[in-house]
N, C-alpha and C positions, 0 to 999 in steps of 0.2 A: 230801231234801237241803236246806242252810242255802239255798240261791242262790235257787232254787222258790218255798220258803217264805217268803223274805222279799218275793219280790216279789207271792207270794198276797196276803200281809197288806197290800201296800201298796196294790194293784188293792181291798182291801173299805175305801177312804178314803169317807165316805160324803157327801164333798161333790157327787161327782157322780150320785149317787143320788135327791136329792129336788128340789122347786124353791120355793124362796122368794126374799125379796126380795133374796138376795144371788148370785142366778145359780143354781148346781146347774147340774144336768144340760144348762139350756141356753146352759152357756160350752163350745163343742166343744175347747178343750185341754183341759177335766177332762176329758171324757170319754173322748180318745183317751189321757189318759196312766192311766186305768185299763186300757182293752185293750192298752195298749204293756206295762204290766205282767205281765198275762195273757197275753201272746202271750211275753213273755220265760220265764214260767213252763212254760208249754206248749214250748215249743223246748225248755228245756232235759231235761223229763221225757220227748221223743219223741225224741231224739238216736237215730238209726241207723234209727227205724223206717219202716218201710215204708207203702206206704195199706192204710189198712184202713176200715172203711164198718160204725157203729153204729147200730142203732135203739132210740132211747131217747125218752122225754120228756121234754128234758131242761131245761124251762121249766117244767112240774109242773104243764099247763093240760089235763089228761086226751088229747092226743091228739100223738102219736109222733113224730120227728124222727129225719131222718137226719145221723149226724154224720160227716162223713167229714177222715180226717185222716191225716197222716202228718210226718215230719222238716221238713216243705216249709210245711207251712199247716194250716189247721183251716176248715171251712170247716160249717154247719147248714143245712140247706134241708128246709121246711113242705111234705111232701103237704096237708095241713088247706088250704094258702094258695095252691094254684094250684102247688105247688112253687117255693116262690118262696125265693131263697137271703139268710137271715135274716144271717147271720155268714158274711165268707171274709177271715180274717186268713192274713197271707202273714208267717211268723216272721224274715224277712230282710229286712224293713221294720220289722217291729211295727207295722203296723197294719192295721187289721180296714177292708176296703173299702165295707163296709154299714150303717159308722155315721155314717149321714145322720138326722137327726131325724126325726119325722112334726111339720107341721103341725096343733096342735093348737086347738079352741075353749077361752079358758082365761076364768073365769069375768070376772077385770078386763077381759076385751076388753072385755064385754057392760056393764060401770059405766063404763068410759072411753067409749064411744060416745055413752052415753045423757046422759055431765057434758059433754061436747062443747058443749052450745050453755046451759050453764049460767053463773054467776060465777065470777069469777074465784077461785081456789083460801086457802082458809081459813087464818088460821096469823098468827103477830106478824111484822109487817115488821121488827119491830126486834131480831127473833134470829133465829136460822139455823132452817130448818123442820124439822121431826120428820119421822121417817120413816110417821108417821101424818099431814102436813100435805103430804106427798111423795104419798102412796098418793090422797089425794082430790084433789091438781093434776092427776093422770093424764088425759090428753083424747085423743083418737082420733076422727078426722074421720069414718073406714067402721072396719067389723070388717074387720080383716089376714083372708087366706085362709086355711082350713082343710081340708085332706085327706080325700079320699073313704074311702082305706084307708091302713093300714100301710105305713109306706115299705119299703122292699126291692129284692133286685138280681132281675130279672127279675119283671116285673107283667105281665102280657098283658092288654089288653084290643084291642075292636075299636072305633072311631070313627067316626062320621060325617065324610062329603069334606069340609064346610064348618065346622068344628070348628075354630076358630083357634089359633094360641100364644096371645095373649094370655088365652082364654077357657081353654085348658087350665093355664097357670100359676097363674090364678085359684082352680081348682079349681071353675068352675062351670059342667064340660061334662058330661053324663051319657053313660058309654059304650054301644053299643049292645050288648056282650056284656063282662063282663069274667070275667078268672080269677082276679082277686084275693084271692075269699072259697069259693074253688072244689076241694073233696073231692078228690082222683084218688086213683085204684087207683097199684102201684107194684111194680114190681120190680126187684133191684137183680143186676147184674152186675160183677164185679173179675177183675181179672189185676194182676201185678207192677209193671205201666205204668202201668193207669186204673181208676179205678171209673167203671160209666156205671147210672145211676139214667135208669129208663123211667118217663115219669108218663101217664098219662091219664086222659080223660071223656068218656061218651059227649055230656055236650052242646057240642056242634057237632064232635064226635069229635075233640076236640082231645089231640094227641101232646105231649110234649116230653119230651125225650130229653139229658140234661145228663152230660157226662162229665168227670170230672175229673184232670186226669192227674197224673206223679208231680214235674213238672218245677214245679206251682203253677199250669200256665194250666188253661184253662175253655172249655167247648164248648157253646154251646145249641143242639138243631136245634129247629124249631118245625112241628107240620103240625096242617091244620082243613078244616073242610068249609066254603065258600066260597058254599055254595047258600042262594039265600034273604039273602044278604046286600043290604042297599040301593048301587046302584050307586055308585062314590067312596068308597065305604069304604074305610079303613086298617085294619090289622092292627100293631100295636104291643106293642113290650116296652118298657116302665121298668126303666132302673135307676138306681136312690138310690144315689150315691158321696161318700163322704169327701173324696176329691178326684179334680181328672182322671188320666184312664187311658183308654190304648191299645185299643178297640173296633174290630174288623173284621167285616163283615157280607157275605152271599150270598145271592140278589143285593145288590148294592149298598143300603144302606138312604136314606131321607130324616132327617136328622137333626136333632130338636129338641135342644133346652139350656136351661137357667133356671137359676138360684142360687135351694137351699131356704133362705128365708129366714123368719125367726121374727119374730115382736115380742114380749118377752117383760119384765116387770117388777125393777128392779133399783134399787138405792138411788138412782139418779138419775132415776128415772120408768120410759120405756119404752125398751129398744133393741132395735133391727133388729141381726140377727145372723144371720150366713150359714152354715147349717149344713149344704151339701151342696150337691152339684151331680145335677139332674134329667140324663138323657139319656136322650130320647124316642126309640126306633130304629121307623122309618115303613114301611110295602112298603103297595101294594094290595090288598086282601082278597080279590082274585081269585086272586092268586099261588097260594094255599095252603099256601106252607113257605117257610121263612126258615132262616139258619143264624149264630151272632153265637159267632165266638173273641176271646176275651181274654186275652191274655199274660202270664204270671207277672209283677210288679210287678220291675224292678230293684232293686237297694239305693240 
């Protein structure tokens, strides 16, 4: 259909696709108004349908993804990644909740750092500087933070008690178990109302059990073997959001927050730029199970 297709063509705009000195991918309105796109396209071509739950690869990176979608949303989540839910666009917003950036190391951190305590930047005072007299003014006091893993909505890992925010926004705390890069076995169960995708591992016999229903909310339940843990440990889920949204947890969780923010190279040198919001959801690793609902996004 014309309506689809034209918004196909306009989601493959390829400024949000690479990153050079004139932004890409890390100005987040390109990149939501490529999924606003896609999400308008997907709504129109799923009109009436019902959920239904596909396994596919559908990133072309030899290992398989669940796509689960319906009239309501579209939503991908990685057995490969812990089951961690890569894409969940809600088609009555248009926008996809899991496009938060990853924190990257990008090669100009590491030459601004190092021209940091050099002279002052090369170029004629007497005409406006070149975008190559711009590239070597670049200076960076430390390297900005860089990401352990992939961002995404639900990251499990466990923590040590004494593990701060500060040191965790950094990105320079080592978890004492994560599931971020983490194989589970998986089976998938649907009815009219909900798909619910079972994930597991044997290490630390870790469960999660995610259900999605047809009204667009989300259900995590979380269970782990507890044993052998250092006492003060946390038990945590990440999840990378676009923006804020409505999170309820059982028991009651501890909640962290941070803004993912970037430093990234642009015709004016460096900018910070806030690509998402972290929320850290906390329990004692004693507990053994957690349960985190999320409510279809309003209009």
């Amino acid at each position: 259909p014309a309506a689809p297709r034209r918004a196909i063509g306009r989601a493959q705009c390829n400024d949000a696709y690479w990153h050079g000195v004139f932004g890409g991918l890390y100005l987040p309105f390109l990149r939501a108004e490529v999924w606003r796109q896609l999400a308008l396209a997907e709504r129109d071509l799923r009109a009436g349908e019902g959920l239904q739950c596909e396994r596919i690869d559908i990133d072309l990176d030899g290992r398989e993804e669940f796509w689960i979608h319906s009239a309501a949303g579209s939503a991908i989540v990685s057995p490969a990644r812990g089951g961690a839910v890569e894409e969940w666009t809600h088609f009555a917003t248009a926008v996809n909740l899991a496009d938060a950036l990853t924190r990257r190391r990008e090669a100009y951190h590491v030459t601004a750092a190092e021209a940091a305590a050099k002279a002052d930047a090369p170029g004629d005072a007497g005409s406006a500087p070149s975008i190559h007299d711009i590239e070597a003014s670049i200076r960076l006091a430390e390297l900005p933070p860089a990401d352990l893993d992939d961002r995404a909505i639900f990251v499990e890992r466990v923590l040590a008690g004494d593990v701060s925010l500060e040191a965790y926004t950094a990105g320079s705390s080592t978890p004492l178990w994560s599931a971020a890069r983490l194989a589970m076995a998986s089976a998938v169960a649907a009815d009219e109302a909900s798909v619910t995708l079972t994930l597991s591992s044997e290490s630390r016999a870790f469960r999660k059990v995610l259900t999605f229903f047809r009204d667009g909310s989300l259900r995590a339940m979380f269970s782990w073997d507890a044993t052998g843990i250092p006492a003060g440990a946390v038990f945590t889920t990440e999840l990378s959001l676009s923006r804020p949204h409505v999170v309820m947890t059982e028991p009651r969780a501890e909640v962290w927050q941070h803004a993912i923010e970037t430093v990234a190279k642009s015709e004016r040198g460096l900018d910070r730029t806030v690509q998402g919001i972290s929320v850290l959801l906390r329990w004692p690793a004693v507990l053994g199970a957690a349960t985190v609902d999320i409510p279809a996004p309003s209009e």
